[in-house]
Each structure stands twice: as C-alpha cells, then as structure tokens.
N, C-alpha and C positions, 0 to 999 in steps of 0.2 A: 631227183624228185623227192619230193617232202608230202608227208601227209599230218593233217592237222585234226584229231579225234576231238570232238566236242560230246558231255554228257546232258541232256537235257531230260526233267520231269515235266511231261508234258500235264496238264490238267486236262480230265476226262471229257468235261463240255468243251474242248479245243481241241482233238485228236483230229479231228478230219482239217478243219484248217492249219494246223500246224503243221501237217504233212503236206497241206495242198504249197505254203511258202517253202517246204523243205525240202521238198522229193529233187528228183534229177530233172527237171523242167520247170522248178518254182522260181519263187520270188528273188532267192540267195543265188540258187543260177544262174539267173540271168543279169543279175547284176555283176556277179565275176566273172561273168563272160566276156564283158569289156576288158579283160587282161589278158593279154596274148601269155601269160606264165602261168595262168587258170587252166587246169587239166580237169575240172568233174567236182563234182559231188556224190557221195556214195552213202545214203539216208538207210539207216537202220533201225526194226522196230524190235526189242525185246521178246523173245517169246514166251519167256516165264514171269516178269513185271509188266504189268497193264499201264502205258505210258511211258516207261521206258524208253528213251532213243536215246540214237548216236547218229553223228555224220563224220563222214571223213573228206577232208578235203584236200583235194593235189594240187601243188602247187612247183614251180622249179623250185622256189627258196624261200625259205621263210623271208629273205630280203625284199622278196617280190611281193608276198602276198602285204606285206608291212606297207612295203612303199604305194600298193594300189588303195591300202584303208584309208592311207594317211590321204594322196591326193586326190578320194573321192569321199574324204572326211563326212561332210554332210549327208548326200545318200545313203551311207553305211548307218548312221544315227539314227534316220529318219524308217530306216526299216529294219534295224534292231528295234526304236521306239513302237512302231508299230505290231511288232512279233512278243516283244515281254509279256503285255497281257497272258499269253498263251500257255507258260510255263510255270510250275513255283519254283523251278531254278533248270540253272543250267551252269555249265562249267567247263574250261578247257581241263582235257586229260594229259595233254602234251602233243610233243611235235614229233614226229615217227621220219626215218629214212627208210623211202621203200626201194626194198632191195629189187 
C-alpha cells in the first residue's frame, strides 16, 4: 500500500469549506471511493500554522490511483476546479510506502 501526502495553504475565509470537501467523508472521498484500490483519506490540520493542511491518501499503487485519475479524467478536473478557489497553494510532498 502507498500513501500519497499532499500540502495545502488553505485561505482563512475557506477553512470550514475546505475541510467540509477534505475531511474523511468529503467531496475527494467519495469520489475515490469508486476505486476498489481507494483505502481512505487521512485530513490533517497544523497545530501551530493557521491554515495549514495535509492529506494522505492510501492507495494499493501509485499504478492505481493514476489509472482511476486518468479514467475519471473529467470529474477529477471539475472538483479540483471547483476546490482552487479555496487555497493559495497546495503541493504534492511525495508518494510514501506504508510500512
């Protein structure tokens, strides 16, 4: 299993909705839910940066989580598109093997 840490700075006026699409029941959830290789979401909020987050996401293989972006191309876009507002950045940390 593979875990995929993303960094995001969330903006202030967006905290509560950018947890409500991120948390372990949001928006990103339940769209990779339709992947049987989709193990969770794991939404972390900084304790000492205001705005601050992390997610981690498990995956079997980084092959999998590829091949479910690639063939649901469009929804992936349309609720990244929808989600940007929300941040002034974000960034992949890298792809982790969880031991």
């Amino acid at each position: 299993m593979i875990a995929i840490l993303w960094e995001y700075s969330v903006l202030s006026e967006h905290v509560a909705e950018f947890e409500r699409h991120y948390d372990s029941s949001g928006t990103w959830v339940i769209f990779f839910r339709k992947a049987a290789a989709y193990h969770g979401t794991v939404l972390l909020r900084d304790a000492d940066t205001p705005g601050r987050y992390m997610t981690l996401d498990h995956w079997n293989s980084f092959d999998a989580y590829q091949s479910f972006c690639t063939e649901h191309e469009a929804e992936y876009r349309r609720i990244d598109a929808m989600c940007a507002s929300l941040t002034a950045s974000e960034r992949c940390l890298g792809l982790f093997t969880v031991l």
